[in-house]
C-alpha positions as CSV (number, residue, x, y, z in Angstrom):
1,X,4.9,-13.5,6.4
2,X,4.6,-12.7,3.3
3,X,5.6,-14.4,-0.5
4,X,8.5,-12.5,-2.6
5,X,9.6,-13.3,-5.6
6,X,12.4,-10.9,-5.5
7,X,14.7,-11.7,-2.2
8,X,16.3,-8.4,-2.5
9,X,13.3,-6.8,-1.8
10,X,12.4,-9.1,1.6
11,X,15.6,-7.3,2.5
12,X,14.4,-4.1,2.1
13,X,11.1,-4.6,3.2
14,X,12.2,-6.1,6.6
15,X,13.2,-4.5,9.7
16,X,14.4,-5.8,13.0
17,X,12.7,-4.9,16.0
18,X,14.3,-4.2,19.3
19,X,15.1,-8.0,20.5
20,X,16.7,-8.6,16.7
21,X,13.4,-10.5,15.4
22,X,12.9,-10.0,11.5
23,X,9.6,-8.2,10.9
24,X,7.6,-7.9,7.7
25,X,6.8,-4.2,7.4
26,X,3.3,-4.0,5.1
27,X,2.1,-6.1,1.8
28,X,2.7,-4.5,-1.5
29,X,-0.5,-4.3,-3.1
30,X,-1.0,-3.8,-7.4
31,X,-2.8,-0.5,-8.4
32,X,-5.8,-3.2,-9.5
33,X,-6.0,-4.4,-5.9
34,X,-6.2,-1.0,-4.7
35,X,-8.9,-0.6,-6.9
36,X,-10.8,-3.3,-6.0
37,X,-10.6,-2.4,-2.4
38,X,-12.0,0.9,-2.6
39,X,-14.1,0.6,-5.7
40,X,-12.7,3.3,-7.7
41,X,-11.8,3.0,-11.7
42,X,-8.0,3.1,-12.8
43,X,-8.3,6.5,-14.3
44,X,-8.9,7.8,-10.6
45,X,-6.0,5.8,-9.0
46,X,-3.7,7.3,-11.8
47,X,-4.9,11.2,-11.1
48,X,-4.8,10.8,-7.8
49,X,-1.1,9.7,-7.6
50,X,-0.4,12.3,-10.6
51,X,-1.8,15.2,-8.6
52,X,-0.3,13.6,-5.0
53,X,-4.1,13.4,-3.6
54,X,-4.6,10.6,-0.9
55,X,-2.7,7.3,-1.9
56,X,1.1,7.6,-3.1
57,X,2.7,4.3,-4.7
58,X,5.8,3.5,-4.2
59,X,7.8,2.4,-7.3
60,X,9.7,-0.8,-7.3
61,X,11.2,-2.1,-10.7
62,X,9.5,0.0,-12.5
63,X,5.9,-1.5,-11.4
64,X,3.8,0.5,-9.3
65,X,2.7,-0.9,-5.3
66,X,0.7,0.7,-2.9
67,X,1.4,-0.3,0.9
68,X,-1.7,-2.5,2.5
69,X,-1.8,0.2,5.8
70,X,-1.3,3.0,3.4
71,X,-4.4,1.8,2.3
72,X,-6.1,0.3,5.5
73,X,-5.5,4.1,6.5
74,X,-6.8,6.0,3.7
75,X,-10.5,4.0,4.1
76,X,-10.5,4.4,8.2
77,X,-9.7,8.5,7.7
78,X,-12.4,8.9,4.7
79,X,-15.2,7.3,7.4
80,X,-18.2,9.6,7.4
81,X,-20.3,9.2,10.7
82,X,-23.9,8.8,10.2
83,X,-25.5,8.7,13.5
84,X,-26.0,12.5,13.0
């Protein structure tokens, strides 16, 4: 599980599955942990999500987060294969 700050949001980042057990549904992750993870400067992260290409944020008190399996997704679909 992971730390919030703000309780409010644990609430609406939580979901129930189907016995009633409380699950976390992703880590937020800051626009500079984004760009860490897939090596890519600022200016690109802000285009992209101006021009809706690849990652979306979500917006949450007027900071910007990008979900960890939005992300985990984006770098498995951009694999290249190069046993060709």
């Amino acid at each position: 599980m992971y730390f919030c700050s703000a309780p409010f949001l644990l609430d609406f980042f939580n979901f129930n599955d189907s016995r009633g057990n409380i699950l976390m549904a992703d880590k937020l992750l800051k626009p500079f942990e984004v760009q860490k993870r897939l090596g890519i400067s600022r200016a690109t992260l802000y285009d992209w999500s101006y021009k809706r290409i690849n990652l979306q944020p979500t917006k949450i008190g007027g900071s910007l987060r990008y979900l960890e399996s939005d992300v985990d997704e984006f770098v498995k679909s951009s694999r290249v294969d190069t046993n060709d």
